[in-house]
C-alpha positions as CSV (number, residue, x, y, z in Angstrom):
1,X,38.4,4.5,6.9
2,X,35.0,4.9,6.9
3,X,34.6,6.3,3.5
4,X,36.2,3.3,2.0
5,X,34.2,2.2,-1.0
6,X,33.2,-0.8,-2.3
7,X,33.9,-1.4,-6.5
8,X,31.0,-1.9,-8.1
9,X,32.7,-4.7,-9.9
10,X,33.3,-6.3,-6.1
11,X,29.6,-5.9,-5.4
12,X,28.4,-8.4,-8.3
13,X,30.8,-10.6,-7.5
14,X,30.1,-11.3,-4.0
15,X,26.5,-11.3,-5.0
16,X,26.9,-14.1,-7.5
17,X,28.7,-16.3,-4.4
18,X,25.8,-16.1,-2.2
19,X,22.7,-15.4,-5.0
20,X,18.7,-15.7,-4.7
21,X,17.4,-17.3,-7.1
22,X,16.2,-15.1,-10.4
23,X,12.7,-16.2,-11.2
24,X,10.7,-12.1,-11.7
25,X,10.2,-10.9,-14.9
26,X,9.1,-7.4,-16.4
27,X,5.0,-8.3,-15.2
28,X,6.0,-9.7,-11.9
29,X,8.1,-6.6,-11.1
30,X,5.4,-3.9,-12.5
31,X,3.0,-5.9,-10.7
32,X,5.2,-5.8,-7.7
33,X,5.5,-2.0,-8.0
34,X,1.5,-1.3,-8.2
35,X,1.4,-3.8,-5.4
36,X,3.3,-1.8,-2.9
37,X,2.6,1.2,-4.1
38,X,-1.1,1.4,-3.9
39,X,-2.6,0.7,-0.4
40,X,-2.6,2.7,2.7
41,X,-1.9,5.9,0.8
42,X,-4.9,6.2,-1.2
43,X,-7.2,3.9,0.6
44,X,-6.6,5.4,4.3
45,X,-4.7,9.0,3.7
46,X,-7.0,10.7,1.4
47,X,-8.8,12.5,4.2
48,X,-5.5,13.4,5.7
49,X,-4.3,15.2,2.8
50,X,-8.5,16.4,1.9
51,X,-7.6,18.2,5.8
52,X,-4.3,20.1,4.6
53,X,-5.1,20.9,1.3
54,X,-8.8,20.0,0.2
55,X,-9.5,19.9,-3.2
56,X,-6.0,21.3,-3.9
57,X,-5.0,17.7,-3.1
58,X,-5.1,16.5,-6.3
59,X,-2.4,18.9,-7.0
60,X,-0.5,17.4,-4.1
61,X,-0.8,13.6,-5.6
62,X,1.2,15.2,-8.7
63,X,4.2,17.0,-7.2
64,X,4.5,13.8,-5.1
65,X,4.4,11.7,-8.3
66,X,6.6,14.3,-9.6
67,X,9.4,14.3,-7.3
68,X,9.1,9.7,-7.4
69,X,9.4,9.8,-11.4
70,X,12.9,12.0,-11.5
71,X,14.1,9.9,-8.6
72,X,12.8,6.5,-10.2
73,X,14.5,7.6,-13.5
74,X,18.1,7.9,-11.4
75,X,17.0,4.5,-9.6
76,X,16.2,2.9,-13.1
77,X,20.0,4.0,-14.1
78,X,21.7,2.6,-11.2
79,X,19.9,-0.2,-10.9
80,X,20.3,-1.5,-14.2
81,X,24.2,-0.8,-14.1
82,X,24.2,-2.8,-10.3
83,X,21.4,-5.6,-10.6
84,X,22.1,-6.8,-6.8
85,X,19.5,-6.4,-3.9
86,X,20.5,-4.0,-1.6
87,X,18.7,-0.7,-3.2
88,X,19.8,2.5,-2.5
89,X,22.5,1.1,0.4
90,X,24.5,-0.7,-2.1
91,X,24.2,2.2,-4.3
92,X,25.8,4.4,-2.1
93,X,28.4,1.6,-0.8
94,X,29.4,2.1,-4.7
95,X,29.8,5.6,-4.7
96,X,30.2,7.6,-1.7
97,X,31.7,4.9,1.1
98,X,30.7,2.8,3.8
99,X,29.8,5.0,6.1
100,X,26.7,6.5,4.3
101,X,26.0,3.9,3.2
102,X,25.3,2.5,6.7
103,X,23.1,5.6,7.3
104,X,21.4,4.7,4.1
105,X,20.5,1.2,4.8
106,X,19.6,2.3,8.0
107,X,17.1,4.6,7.0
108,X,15.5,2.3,4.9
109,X,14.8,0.0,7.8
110,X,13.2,2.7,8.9
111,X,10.9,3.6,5.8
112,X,10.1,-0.4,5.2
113,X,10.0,-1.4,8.9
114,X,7.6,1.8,10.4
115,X,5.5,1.3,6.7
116,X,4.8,-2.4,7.1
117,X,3.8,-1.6,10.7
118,X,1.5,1.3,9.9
119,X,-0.1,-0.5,6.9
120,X,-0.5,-3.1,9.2
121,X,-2.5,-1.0,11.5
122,X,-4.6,0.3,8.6
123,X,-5.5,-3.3,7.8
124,X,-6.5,-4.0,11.1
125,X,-9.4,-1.3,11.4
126,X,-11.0,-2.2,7.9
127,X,-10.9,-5.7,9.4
128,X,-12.7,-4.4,12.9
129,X,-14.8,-2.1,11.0
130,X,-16.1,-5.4,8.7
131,X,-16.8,-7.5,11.7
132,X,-18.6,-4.8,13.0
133,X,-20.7,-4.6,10.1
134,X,-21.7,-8.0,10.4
135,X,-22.6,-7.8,14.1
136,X,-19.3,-9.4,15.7
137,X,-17.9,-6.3,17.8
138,X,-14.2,-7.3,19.4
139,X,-13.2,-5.6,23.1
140,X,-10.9,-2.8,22.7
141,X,-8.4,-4.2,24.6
142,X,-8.1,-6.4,21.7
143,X,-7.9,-4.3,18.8
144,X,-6.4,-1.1,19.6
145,X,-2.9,-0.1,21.6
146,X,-2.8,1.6,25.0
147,X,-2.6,5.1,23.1
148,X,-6.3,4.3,22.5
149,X,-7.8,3.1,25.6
150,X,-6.6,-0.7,24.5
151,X,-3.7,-3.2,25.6
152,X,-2.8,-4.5,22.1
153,X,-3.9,-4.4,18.4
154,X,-4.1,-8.1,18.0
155,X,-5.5,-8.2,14.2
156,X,-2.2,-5.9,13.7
157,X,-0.2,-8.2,14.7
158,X,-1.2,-10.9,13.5
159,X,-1.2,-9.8,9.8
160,X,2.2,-8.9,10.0
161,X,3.4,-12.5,11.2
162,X,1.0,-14.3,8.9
163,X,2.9,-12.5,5.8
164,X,5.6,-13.0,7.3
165,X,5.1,-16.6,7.2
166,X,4.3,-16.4,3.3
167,X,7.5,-14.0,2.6
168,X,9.6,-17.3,4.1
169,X,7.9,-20.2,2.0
170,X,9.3,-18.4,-0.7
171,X,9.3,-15.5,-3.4
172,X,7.6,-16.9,-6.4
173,X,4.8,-17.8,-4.2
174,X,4.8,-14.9,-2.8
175,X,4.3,-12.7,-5.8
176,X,1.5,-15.5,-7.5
177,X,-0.1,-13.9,-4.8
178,X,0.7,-10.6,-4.5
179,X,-0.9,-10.4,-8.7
180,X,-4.2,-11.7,-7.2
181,X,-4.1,-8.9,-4.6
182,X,-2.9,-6.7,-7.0
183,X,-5.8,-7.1,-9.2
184,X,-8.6,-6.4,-6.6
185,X,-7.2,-3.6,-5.7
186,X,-7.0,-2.5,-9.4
187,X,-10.8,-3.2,-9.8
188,X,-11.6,-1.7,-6.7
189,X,-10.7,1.7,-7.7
190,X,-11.3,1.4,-11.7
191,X,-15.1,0.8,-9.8
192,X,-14.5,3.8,-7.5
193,X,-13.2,6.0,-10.6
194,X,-16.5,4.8,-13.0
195,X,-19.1,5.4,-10.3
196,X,-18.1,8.9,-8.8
197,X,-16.6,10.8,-12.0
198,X,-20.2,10.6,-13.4
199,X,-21.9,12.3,-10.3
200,X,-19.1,15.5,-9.9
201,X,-20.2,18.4,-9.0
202,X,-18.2,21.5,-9.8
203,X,-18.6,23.7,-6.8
204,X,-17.8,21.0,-4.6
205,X,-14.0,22.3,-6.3
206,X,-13.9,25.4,-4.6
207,X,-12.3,27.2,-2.9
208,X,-9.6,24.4,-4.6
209,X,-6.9,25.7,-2.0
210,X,-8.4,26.5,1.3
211,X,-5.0,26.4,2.7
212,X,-3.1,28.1,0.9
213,X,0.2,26.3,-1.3
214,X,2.5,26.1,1.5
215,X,1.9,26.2,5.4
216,X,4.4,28.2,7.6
217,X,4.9,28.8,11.5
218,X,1.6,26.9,13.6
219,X,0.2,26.5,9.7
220,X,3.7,24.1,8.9
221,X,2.7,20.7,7.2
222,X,-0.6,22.1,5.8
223,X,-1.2,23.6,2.4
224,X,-0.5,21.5,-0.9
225,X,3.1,21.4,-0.4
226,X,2.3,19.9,3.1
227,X,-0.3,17.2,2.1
228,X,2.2,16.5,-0.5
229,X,4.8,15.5,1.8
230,X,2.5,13.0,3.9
231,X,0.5,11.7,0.4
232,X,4.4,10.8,-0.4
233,X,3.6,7.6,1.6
234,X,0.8,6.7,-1.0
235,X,4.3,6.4,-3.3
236,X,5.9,4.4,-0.7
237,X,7.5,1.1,-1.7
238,X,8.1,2.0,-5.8
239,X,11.7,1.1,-5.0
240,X,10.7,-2.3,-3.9
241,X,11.0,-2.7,-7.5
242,X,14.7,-2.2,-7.4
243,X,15.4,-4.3,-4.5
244,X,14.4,-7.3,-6.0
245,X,16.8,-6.9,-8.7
246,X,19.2,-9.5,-8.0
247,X,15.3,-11.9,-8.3
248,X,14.8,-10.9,-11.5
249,X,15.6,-12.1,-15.0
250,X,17.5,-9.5,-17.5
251,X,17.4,-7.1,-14.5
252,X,19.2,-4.6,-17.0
253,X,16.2,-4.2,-19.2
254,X,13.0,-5.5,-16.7
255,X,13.9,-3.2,-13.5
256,X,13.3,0.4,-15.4
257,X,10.1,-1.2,-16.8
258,X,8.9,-2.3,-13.4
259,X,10.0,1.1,-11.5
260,X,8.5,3.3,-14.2
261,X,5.8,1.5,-15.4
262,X,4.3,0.9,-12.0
263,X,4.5,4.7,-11.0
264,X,2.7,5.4,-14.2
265,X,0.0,3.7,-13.4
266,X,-0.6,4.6,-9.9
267,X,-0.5,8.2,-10.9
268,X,-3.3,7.9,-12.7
269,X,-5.1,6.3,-10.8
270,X,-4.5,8.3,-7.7
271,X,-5.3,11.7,-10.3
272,X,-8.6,10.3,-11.0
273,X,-9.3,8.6,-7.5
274,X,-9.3,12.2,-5.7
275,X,-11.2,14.0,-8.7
276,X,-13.7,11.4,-8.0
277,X,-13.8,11.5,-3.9
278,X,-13.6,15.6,-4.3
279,X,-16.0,16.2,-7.0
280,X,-18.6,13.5,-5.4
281,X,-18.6,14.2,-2.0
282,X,-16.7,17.5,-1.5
283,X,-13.0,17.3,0.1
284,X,-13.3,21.2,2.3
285,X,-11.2,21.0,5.7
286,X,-12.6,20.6,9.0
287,X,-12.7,24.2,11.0
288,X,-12.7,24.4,14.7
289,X,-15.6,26.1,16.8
290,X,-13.6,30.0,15.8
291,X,-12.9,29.0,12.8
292,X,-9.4,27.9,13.0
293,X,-7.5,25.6,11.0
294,X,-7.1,21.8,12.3
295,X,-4.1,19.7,11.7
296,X,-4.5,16.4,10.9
297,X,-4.6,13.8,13.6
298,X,-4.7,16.0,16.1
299,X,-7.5,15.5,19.0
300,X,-8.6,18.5,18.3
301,X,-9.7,17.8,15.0
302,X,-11.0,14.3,16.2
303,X,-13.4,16.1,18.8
304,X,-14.8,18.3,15.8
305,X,-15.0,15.2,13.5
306,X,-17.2,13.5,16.6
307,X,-19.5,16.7,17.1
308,X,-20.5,16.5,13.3
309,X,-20.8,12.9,13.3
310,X,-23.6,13.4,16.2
311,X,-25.4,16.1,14.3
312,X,-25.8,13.4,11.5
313,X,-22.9,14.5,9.0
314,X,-19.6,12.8,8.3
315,X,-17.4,15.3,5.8
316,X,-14.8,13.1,4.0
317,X,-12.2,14.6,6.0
318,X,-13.6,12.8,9.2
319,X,-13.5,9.4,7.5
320,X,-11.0,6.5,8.4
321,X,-12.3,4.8,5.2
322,X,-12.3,7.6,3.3
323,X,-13.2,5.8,-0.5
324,X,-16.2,3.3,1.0
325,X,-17.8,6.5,2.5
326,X,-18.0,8.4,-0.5
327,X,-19.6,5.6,-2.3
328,X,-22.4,5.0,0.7
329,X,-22.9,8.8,0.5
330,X,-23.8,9.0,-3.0
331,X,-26.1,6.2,-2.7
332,X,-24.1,3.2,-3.6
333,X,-24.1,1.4,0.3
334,X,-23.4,-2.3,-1.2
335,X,-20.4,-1.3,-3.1
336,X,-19.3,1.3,-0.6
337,X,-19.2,-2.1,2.0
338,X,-17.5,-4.6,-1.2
339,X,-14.7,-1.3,-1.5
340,X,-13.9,-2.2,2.3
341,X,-13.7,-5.7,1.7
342,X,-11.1,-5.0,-1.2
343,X,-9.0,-2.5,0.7
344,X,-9.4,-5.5,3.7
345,X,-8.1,-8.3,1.5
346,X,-5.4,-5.9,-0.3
347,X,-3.7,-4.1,1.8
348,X,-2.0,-7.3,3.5
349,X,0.2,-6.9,-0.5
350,X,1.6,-3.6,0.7
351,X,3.1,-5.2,3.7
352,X,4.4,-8.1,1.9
353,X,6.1,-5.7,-0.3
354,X,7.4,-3.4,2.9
355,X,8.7,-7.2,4.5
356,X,10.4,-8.1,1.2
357,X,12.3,-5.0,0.8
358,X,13.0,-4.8,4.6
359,X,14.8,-8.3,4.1
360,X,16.5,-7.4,1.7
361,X,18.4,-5.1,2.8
362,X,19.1,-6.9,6.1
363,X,20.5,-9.7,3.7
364,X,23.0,-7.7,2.0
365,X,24.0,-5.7,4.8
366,X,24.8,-9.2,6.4
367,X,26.7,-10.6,3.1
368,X,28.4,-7.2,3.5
369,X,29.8,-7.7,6.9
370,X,28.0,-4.7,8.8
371,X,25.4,-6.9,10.3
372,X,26.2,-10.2,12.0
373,X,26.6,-13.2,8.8
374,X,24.1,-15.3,10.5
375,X,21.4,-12.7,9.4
376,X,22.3,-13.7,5.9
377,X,22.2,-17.4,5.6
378,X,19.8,-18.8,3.3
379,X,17.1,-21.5,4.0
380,X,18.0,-25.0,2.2
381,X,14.4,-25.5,1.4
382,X,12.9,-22.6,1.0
383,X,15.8,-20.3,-0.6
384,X,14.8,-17.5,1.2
385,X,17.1,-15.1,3.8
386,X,14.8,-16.8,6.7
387,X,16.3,-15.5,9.2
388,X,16.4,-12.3,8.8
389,X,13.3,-12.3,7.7
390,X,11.8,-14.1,10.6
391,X,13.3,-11.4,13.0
392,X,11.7,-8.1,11.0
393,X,8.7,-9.6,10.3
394,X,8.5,-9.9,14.9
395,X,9.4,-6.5,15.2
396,X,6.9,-5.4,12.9
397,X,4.3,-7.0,14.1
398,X,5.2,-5.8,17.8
399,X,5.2,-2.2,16.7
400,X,1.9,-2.8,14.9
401,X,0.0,-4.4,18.3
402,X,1.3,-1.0,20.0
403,X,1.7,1.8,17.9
404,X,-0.7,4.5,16.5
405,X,-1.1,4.9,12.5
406,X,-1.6,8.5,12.4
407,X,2.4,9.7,12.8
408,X,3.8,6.3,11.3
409,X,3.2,7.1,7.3
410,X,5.4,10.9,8.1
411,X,8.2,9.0,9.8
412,X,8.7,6.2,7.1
413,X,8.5,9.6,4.2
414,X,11.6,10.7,6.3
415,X,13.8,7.4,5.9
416,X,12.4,7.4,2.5
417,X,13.0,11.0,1.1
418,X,17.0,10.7,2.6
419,X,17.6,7.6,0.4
420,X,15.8,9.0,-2.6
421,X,17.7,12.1,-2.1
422,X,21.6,9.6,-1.5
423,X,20.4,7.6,-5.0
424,X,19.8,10.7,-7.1
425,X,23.8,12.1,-5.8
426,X,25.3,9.2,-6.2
427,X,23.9,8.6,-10.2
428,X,25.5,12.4,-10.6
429,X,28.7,10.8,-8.7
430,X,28.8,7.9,-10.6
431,X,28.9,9.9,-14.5
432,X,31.7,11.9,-13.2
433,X,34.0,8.9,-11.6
434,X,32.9,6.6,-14.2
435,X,31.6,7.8,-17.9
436,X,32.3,4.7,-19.5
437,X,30.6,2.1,-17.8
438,X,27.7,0.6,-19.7
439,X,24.1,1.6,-18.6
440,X,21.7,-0.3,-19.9
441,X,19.3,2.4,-18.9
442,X,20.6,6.0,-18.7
443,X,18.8,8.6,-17.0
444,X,17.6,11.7,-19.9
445,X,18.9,15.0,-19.3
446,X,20.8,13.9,-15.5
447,X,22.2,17.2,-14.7
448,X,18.3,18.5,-14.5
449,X,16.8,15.7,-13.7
450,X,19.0,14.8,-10.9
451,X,19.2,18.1,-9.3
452,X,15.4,17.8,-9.4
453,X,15.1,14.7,-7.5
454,X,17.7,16.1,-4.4
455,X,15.6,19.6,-4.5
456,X,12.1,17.6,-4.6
457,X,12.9,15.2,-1.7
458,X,14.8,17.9,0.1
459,X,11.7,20.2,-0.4
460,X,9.2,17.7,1.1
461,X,11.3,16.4,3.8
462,X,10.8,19.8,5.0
463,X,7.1,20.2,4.8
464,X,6.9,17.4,6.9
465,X,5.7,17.8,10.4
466,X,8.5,18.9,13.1
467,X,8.4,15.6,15.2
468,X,8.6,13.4,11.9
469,X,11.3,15.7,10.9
470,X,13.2,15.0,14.0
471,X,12.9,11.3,13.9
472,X,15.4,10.9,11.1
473,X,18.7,12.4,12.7
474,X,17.4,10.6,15.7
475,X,17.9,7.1,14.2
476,X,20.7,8.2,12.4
477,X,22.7,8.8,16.0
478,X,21.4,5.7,17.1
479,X,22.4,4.1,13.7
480,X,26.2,5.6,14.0
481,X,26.3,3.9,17.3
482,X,25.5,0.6,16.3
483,X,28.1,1.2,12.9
484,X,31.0,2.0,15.2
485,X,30.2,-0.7,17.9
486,X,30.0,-3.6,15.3
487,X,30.2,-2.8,11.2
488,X,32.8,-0.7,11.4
489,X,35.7,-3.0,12.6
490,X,33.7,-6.4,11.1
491,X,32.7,-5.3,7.7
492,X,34.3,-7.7,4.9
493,X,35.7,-4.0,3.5
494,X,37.7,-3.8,6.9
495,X,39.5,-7.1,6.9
496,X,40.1,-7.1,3.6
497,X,37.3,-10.2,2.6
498,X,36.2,-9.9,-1.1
């Protein structure tokens, strides 16, 4: 059947026949955390969200944060009871079967996999827009897809294979430098925080909610609620955190610190990194010619955006490097540019992070039978799941060189929010069916705070836009396919393979 479930017990064992090496301790994994979390989010997506909520967006950063800190506190609980790699798939495998399980591991393909790609895009026009600053100008057909007049985004591209290349030398290495990137993007925004808080100016605060809490009908996907759901992706990747449990040392007591502590601090910054954009520069959405509300992305609100560019304004809203404009705009052009060059030499972290989990959870679906076992062998040299890894970080890179940003941050939230949502039911599952295991770390007050974390994913999986919305049942039929072709009959569950 497919519910059949695989004992928790059974899971560490098989994980201790075929291991990774444990080399991460509490710093590496916090720093790992911070690492993936900030990037794209905060660097690229703060005009989105100044668009569908303006200065209400700060309000937006916290019920995101909100609804990530009761689901990292049921991630912290299961993941210190089952310190494999796998996340929320094995997880689920645990509790509720194979089957969702499958549909679990599947949708985090899709949150790592279209997240890597996306950041990878985001990367590429802070590297264009830096070469252009220094007078070297690359041919469109270069740089962007054919959605935008190009052929293919070759800086994209080749981001996403050249990490690739780190992630499969090895995962010490890879997080010595993930702790240098970490730290420029830490002092990028501490600057950002100390040079605009100073300059605030209170009406530039109101109206705080120009669009209202909640968008409904043509209005869907705006409000706070709505710029909540996209800001998500500036959250994106905290369970990375978790994934590299089976890499870390005393996983029982180092992966809550990593999960929490990591969120913590990203909350706080992203609190004080929108006080300071809104307050500095202003953060009111963009209205068309009648007055009319723009969505995000759309080319309608790109063809406003150009008209006021002409006239010799740029609103934040408009900006595709949204944190270096507000600094040029209050007068500080040098470190406006040097905020671009740390976004340009950071953001390649995030998609090392997005890789690594990706991998990951290839590897163990391997080890667990539902993927072909070559996927999980195991380099001799380099001790890494090479290749696996070889063959995500190629289809990232290919939907990178084709594929626009804008929609790519709402699809990952989808894949995301649905295995948040699976890990908070299955912690709830896993008290009833089994009280007495030992949890190192056990979730305060679960039968609120779990309930929380379904409602809050639930809640903005639906303030999402319709066509991200619609992506996730998609893949899930094309996911079911691919279980009952292959996993189904070959899974080490099915023939009885411990």
């Amino acid at each position: 059947m497919s519910w059949r479930i695989k004992p928790l017990d059974a899971i560490i064992a098989s994980a201790e026949k075929k291991a990774l090496t444990r080399s991460l301790g509490a710093i590496q994994l916090t720093l790992l955390g911070v690492g993936a979390i900030i990037g794209t989010g905060i660097f690229v997506l703060t005009s989105e969200a100044a668009q569908k909520a303006g200065p209400g967006m700060m309000w937006s950063f916290v019920i995101a944060a909100a609804v990530c800190a009761v689901a990292a506190l049921c991630y912290s609980e299961i993941s210190s009871m089952v310190p494999v790699s796998g996340s929320a798939y094995t997880y689920t495998y645990a509790v509720m079967g194979e089957l969702l399980a499958w549909l679990v591991g599947w949708a985090l393909i899709l949150e790592y996999a279209v997240a890597a790609s996306a950041v990878s895009v985001g990367w590429s026009g802070y590297f264009i827009g830096l070469l252009k600053s220094w007078g070297v100008e690359l041919p469109l057909a270069l740089t962007a897809g054919p959605y935008a007049g190009g052929i293919v985004n070759f800086p994209a591209a080749a981001i996403a294979l050249i990490i690739t290349g780190l992630l499969l030398i090895g995962t010490t290495e890879s997080a010595r430098v993930n702790a240098v990137l970490v730290a420029i993007k830490v002092t990028a925004l501490t600057v950002f925080i100390v040079l605009t808080l100073p300059v605030l100016k209170g009406e530039n605060f109101t109206p705080f909610m120009p669009n209202g809490i909640m968008g409904m009908g043509d209005h869907a996907g705006l409000g706070i609620v709505g710029a909540a759901a996209s800001i998500f992706f500036a959250y994106v990747g905290f369970d990375a955190v978790s994934t590299a449990a089976e890499e870390t040392k005393d996983p029982q007591k180092n992966v809550p610190i990593g999960l929490i502590g990591s969120l913590l601090i990203c909350t706080v910054f992203y609190i004080l990194v929108a006080a300071g954009a809104i307050g500095a520069l202003g953060a009111q959405p963009v209205t068309g010619p009648g007055g009319e509300i723009l969505h995000a992305g759309s080319s309608a609100m790109a063809a406003q955006c150009q008209t006021l560019v002409a006239a010799g304004t740029e609103p934040l809203v408009c900006s595709k490097e949204a944190l270096a404009h507000v600094l040029r705009s209050v007068g500080y052009t040098r470190i406006g540019d040097l905020i671009g060059v740390a976004a340009f030499l950071a953001l390649p972290s995030v998609i090392l992070i997005m890789l690594f989990g990706q991998t990951r959870i290839f590897f163990v679906m391997a080890r667990d039978g539902l993927l072909p076992n070559f996927l999980s062998a195991i380099h001799p040299k380099w001790k890494t799941p090479h290749i696996v890894t070889m063959i995500t970080g190629v289809a990232v890179a290919f939907f990178a060189a084709f594929l626009p940003v804008g929609k790519l941050a709402d699809i990952s939230n989808s894949g995301t929010l649905f295995a948040f949502f699976m890990v908070a039911l299955a912690v709830m599952i896993l008290r009833k069916r089994d009280p007495h295991r030992h949890r190192p770390f056990k979730t305060p007050m679960i039968w609120l705070i779990g309930p929380l974390a379904m409602a809050g994913t639930l809640g903005l999986y639906l303030n999402l836009p319709t066509d991200a919305k619609l992506v996730l049942p998609l893949w899930a039929i094309i996911g079911l396919v691919v279980y009952f072709a292959y996993g189904y009959r070959k899974s080490h569950l099915a023939r009885g393979i411990e």
